[in-house]
C-alpha positions as CSV (number, residue, x, y, z in Angstrom):
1,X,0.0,0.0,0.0
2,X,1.4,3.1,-1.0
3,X,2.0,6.6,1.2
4,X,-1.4,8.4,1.3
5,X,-0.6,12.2,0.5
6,X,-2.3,15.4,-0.6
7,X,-0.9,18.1,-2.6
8,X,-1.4,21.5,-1.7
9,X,0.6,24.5,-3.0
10,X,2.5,22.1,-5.3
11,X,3.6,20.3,-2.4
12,X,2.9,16.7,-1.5
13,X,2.0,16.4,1.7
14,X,2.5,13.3,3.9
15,X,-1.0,11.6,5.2
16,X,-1.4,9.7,8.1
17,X,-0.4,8.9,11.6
18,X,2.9,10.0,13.4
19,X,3.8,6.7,14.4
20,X,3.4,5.8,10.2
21,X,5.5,9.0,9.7
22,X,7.8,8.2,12.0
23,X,8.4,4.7,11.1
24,X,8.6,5.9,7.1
25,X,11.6,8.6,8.1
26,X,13.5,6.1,9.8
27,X,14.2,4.0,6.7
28,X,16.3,7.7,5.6
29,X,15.9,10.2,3.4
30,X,15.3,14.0,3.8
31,X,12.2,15.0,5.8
32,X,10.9,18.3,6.2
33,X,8.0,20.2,8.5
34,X,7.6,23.9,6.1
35,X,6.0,26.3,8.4
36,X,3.5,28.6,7.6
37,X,5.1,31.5,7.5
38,X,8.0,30.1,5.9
39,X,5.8,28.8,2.7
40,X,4.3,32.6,2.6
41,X,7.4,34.6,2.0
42,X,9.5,31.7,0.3
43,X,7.6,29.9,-2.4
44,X,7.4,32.1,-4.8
45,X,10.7,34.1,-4.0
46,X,13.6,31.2,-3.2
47,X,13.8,28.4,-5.8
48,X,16.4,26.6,-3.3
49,X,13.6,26.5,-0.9
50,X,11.1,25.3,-3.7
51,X,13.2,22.9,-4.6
52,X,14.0,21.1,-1.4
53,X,10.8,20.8,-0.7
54,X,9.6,18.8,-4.1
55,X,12.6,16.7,-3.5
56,X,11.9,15.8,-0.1
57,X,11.2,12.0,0.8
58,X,8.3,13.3,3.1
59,X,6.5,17.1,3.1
60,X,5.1,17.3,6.6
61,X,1.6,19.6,6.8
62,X,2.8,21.8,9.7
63,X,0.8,24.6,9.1
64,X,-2.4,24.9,10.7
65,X,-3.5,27.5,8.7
66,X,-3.4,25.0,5.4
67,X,-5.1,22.2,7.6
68,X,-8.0,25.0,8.3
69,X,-8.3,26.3,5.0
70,X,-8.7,23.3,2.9
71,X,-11.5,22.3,6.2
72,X,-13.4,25.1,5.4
73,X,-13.1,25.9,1.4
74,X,-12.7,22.5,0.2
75,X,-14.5,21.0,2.4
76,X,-11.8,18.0,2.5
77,X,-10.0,17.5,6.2
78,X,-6.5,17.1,6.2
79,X,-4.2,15.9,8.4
80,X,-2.3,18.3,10.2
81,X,1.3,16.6,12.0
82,X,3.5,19.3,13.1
83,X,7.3,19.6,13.3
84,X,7.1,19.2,17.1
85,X,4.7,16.1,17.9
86,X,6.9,14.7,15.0
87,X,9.9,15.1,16.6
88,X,8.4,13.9,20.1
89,X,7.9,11.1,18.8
90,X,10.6,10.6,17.1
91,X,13.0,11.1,19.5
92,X,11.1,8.6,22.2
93,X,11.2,5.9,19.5
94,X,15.3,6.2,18.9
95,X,17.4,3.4,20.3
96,X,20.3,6.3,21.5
97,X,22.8,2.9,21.6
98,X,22.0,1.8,17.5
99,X,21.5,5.1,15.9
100,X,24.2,7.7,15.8
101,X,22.9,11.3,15.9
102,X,24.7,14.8,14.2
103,X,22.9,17.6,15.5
104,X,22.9,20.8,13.4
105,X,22.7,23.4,15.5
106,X,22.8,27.5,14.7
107,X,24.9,28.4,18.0
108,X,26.8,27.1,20.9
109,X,24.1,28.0,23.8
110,X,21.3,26.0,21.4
111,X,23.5,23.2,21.4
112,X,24.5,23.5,25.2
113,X,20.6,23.4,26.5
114,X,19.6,20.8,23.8
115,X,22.4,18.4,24.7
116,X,21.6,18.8,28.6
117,X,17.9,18.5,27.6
118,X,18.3,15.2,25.9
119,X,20.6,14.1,28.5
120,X,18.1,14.5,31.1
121,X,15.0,13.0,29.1
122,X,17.0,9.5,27.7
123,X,19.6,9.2,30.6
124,X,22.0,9.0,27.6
125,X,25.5,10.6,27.5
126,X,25.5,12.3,24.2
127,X,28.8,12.8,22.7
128,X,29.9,17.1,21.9
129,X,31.7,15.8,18.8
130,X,28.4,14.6,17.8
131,X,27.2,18.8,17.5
132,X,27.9,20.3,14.6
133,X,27.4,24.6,14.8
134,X,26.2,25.7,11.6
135,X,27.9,28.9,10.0
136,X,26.1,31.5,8.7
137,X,24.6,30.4,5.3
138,X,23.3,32.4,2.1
139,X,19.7,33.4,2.7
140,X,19.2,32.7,-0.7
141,X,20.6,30.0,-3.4
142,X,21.6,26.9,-2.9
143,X,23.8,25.5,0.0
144,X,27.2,24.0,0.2
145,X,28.9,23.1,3.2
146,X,32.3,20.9,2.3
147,X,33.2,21.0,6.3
148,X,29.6,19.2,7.1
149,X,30.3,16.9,4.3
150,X,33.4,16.2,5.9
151,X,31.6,15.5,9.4
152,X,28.8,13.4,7.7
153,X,30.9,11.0,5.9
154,X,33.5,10.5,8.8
155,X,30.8,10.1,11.8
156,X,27.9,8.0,9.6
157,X,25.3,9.4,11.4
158,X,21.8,7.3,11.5
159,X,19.9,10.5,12.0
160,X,20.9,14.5,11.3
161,X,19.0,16.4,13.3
162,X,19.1,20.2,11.2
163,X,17.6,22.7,14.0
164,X,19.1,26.6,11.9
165,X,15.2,27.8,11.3
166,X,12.9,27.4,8.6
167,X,13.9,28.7,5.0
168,X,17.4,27.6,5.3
169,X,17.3,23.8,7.2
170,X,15.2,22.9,4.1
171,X,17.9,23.9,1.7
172,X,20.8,22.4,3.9
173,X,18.9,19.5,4.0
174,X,18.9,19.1,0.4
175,X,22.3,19.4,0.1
176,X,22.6,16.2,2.2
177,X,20.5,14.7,0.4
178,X,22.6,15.2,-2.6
179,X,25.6,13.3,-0.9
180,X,23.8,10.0,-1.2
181,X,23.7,8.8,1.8
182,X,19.6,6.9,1.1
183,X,19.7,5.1,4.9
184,X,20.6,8.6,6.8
185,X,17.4,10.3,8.2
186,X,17.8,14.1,7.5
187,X,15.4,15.7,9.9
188,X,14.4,19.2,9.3
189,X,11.6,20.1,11.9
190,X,12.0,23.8,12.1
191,X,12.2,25.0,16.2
192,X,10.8,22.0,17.6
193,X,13.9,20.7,19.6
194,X,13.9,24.4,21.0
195,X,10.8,24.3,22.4
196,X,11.3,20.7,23.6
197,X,14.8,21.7,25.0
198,X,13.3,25.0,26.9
199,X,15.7,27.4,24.3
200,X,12.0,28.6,23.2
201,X,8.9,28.6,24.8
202,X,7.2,25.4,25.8
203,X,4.3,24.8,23.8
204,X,1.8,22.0,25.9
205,X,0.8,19.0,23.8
206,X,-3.3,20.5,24.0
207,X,-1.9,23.8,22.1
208,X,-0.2,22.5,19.4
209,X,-3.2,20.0,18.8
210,X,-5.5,23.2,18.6
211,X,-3.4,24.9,16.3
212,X,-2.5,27.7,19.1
213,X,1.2,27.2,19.0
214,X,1.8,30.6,16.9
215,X,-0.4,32.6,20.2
216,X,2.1,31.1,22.7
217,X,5.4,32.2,20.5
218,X,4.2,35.6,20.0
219,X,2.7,36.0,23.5
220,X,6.5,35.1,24.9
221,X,8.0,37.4,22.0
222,X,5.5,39.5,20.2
223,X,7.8,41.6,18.8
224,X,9.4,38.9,16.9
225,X,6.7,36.7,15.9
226,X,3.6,38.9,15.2
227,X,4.9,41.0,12.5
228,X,6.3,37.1,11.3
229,X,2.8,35.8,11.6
230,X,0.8,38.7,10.1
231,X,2.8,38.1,7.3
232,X,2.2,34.9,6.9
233,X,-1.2,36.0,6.0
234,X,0.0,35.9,2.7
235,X,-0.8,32.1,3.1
236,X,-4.5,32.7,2.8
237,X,-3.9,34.8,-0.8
238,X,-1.7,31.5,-2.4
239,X,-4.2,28.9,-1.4
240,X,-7.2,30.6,-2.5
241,X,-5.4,31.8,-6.0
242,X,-3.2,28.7,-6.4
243,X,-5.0,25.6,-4.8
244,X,-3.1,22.5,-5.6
245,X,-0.5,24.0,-7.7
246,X,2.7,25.8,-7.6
247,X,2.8,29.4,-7.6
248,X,4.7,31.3,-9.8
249,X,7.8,31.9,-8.8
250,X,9.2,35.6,-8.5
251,X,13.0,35.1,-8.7
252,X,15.4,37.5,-7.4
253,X,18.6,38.0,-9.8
254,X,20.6,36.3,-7.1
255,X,18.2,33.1,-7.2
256,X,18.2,32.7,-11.3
């Protein structure tokens, strides 16, 4: 029986339970969790960004907003998995002793709590060597990183945890992808092992499930994350002009 999935904004979007997702990802490839506000002000300006996301083994529907709108205008109910009960379970299901894990990490005070984090939750000593800080990479175009490369195909990683924010993991994780590696899970799941590790506000099981995580980010940092999230109104404009497809894309000089 094949993977059940639903295209929406071009994408393909995985289907089913998070136990079905999570047993699919371990068997590798590059998984991503596109935000909302990511999809908004990327699709149809970063071809990088477009592009990972097509190539990607599994698409999951993170965005609420999507999950609502096709509810109420299509009158078709999708399932909605987001980054963070993905990686929850994820993480639980991971035999720490069989699966080596490189963690992608955008600074050193990220990488401190999430290590100390894990540590704590799965009584498992995880190794610094296995952290890998990410520099600061082009916000547009695609992404090469020869010392990661280096680090991927030395340590053989099971699992690469990418955790550098959305618009940018995606492309990274591409990259990866493009090394070869088939049985290496490339895990891009946006700010989810932040707010697992306590680096970003904790977000209860009951919110995400209501779609309420967005009101508990900008309530901790609304200066931050409500100009982000009005944006990402945007989202409503694609869906109802685009549907299924692909929206044009409106390429910088830089992107081309």
């Amino acid at each position: 029986m094949g993977v059940e999935k639903e295209k929406v904004l071009g994408v393909s979007f995985f289907q089913g339970t998070v136990t079905a997702a999570c047993n699919l990802a371990r068997k590798g490839g590059l998984i991503v969790a596109p935000s909302g506000p990511g999809m908004a002000s990327d699709l149809q300006s970063r071809d990088g960004y477009v592009k990972a996301l097509l190539c990607a083994d599994m698409c999951l529907l993170d965005s609420g907003l999507i999950s609502l709108w096709s509810k109420f205008f299509r009158c078709k109910s999708l399932v909605r998995l987001s980054g963070l009960a993905f990686l929850g379970q994820y993480l639980k299901s991971t035999d720490w002793k069989k699966e080596k894990a490189l963690w992608v990490m955008p600074n050193q005070q990220d990488s401190d709590r999430m290590l100390d984090w894990l540590t704590k939750e799965y009584g498992f000593c995880f190794d610094k060597n296995s952290v890998y800080i990410a520099p600061n990479y082009p916000q547009d175009g695609a992404i090469t990183d020869p010392l990661l490369q280096q680090k991927i195909e030395q340590f053989e990683p099971s699992n690469v945890f990418i955790q550098i924010g959305g618009g940018v993991q995606e492309r990274l994780g591409f990259f990866i992808q493009s090394m070869g590696k088939l049985d290496t899970s490339i895990l891009c799941t946006g700010a989810a092992l932040a707010f697992l590790s306590g680096r970003q506000v904790k977000i209860p099981q009951w919110a995400d499930f209501c779609f309420l995580g967005w009101a508990f980010r900008c309530l901790a940092n609304p200066r931050l994350f409500i100009p982000r999230y009005f944006r990402a109104l945007k989202l409503i404009y694609l869906l109802t002009r685009y549907g299924s497809k692909l929206p044009k894309l409106n390429l910088r000089s830089n992107e081309i």
